[in-house]
C-alpha positions in Angstrom: 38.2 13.9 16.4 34.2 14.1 16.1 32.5 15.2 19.2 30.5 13.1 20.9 26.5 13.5 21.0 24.3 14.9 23.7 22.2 12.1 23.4 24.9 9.7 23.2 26.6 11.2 26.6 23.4 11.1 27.9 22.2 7.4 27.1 25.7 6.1 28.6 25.2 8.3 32.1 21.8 6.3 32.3 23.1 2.6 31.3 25.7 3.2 34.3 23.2 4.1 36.6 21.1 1.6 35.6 23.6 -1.3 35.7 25.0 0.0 39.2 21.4 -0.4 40.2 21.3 -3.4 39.4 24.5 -4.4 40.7 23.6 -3.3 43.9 19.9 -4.7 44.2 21.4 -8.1 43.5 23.8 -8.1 46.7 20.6 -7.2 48.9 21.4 -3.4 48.7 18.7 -0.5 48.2 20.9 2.0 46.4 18.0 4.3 45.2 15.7 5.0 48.4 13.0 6.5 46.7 9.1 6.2 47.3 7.6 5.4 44.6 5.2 9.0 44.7 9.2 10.7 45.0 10.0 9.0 41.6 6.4 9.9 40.0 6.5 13.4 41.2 10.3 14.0 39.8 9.0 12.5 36.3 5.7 14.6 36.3 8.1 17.6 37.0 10.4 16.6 34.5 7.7 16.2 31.7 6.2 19.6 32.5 9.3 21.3 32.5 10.0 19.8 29.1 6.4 20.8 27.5 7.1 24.0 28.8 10.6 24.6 27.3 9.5 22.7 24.1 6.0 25.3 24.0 8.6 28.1 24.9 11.1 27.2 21.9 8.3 26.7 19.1 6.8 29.2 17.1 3.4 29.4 18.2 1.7 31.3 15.3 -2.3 31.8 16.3 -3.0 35.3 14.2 -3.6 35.3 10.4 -0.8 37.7 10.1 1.4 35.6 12.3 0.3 32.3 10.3 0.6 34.1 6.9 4.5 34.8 7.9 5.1 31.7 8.7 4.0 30.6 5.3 6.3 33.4 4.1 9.4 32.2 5.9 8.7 28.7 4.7 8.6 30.0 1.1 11.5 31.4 1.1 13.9 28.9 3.4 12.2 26.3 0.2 13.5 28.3 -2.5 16.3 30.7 -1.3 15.2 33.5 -2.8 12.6 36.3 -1.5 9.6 37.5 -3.3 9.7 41.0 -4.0 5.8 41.5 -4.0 4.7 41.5 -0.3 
C-alpha cells in the first residue's frame, strides 16, 4: 500500500473544513467567529514562520569560499565523481 502525501492529507483536512463552513453558514450559523484582523494576524504569522523555516533550511552561501563550495558540491552531485585537484 503507497502512503499517502503530506500535501494530499493536508488539502483533504482543508476541503472539510471548508465545506463544514459552508454547510453551517447556509443554515444561518457562524461556525468560525473570527475578526477579520484575528484571521490576518494568524496568516501574517503563518507566512513569517514559513520564510523563517524556509531561510533557516536553505543554504545561504554569501562568502566566496562559501559560494565556491557550493559550485563544488554541484559539480560533483552532476557527475558523481570528485575532482582530485582542490
Amino acid at each position: 500500500m503507497k502512503k499517502v502525501s503530506t500535501e494530499t492529507i493536508i488539502r483533504t483536512i482543508i476541503l472539510v473544513v471548508t465545506l463544514v463552513n459552508q454547510v453551517l453558514t447556509t443554515l444561518g450559523k457562524n461556525p468560525l467567529p473570527f475578526a477579520e484582523e484575528d484571521i490576518y494576524a494568524v496568516l501574517t504569522t503563518a507566512a513569517t514562520i514559513a520564510a523563517t523555516a524556509w531561510a533557516w533550511w536553505k543554504n545561504n552561501s554569501f562568502t566566496n569560499a562559501a559560494i565556491a563550495a557550493d559550485n563544488y558540491m554541484n559539480e560533483i552531485k552532476a557527475t558523481g565523481t570528485e575532482n582530485e585537484e582542490v
